[in-house]
N, C-alpha and C positions, 0 to 999 in steps of 0.2 A: 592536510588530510581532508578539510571540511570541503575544501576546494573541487579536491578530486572527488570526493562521492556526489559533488552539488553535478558536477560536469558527467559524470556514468548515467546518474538518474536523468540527466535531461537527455543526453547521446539513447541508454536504453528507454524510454521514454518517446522517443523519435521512432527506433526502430520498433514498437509495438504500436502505433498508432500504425506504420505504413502497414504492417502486416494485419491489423481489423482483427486482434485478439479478444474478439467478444462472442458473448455466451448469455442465456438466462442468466439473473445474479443467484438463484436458489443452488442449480446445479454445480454454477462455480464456488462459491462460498462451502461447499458441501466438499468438492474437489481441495480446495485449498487445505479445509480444513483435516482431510482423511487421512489424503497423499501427503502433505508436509506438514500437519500438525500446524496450523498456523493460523492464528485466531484476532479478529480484530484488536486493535491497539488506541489505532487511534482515527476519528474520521470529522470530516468538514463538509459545507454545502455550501455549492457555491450560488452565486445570483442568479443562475439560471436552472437550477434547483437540482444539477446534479452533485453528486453523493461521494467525496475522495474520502477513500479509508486506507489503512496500513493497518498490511494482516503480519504478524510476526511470528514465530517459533521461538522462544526465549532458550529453548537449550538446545537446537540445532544451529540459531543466529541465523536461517535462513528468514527472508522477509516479501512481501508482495506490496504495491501499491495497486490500487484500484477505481475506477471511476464507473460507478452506477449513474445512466441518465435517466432520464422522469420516468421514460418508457420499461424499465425495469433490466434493459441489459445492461450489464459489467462488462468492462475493457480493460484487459491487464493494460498498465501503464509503465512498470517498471516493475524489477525481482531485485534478489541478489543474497547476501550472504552478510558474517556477522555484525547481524543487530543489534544493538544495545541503547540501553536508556542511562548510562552511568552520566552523571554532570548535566542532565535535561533539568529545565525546571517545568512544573506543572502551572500549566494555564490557567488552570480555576484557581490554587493556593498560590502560586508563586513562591512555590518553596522547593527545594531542591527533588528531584525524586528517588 
């Protein structure tokens, strides 16, 4: 199963990047937030100082990934459907979440 959602997020992942799903991040993060209820989770920066987050809906399980660049625009990256944190461990504790 880990397999298969690893290979949707990189396949859907592929097909947002060809299509240039980008936006101001204010308007989108606004969007996500309205229309799917779906609020940061979790987010990373990478060495070239853009901004990946995971925005989640915890009771629709609907979920977004996203990449803010320096310049302030957001690129959907991937979507999809039930989300969940059951058996994750947290990064900062290392404890079960």
């Amino acid at each position: 199963m880990k397999y298969l959602l690893t290979a949707a997020m990189i396949l859907a992942g592929s097909a947002a990047v060809a299509q240039q799903n980008c936006a101001p991040r204010t308007p989108s993060v606004q969007m996500l937030q309205n229309d799917y209820g779906e609020s940061p989770v979790a987010r990373g920066l990478s060495q070239g100082g853009a901004v990946f987050e995971v925005f989640a809906n915890p009771e629709t399980g609907s979920w977004t990934i996203t990449v803010t660049r320096p310049d302030g625009i957001l690129c959907l990256v991937a979507s999809g459907g039930f989300f969940e944190t059951e058996g994750l461990v947290s990064p900062v504790t290392g404890e079960p979440t």
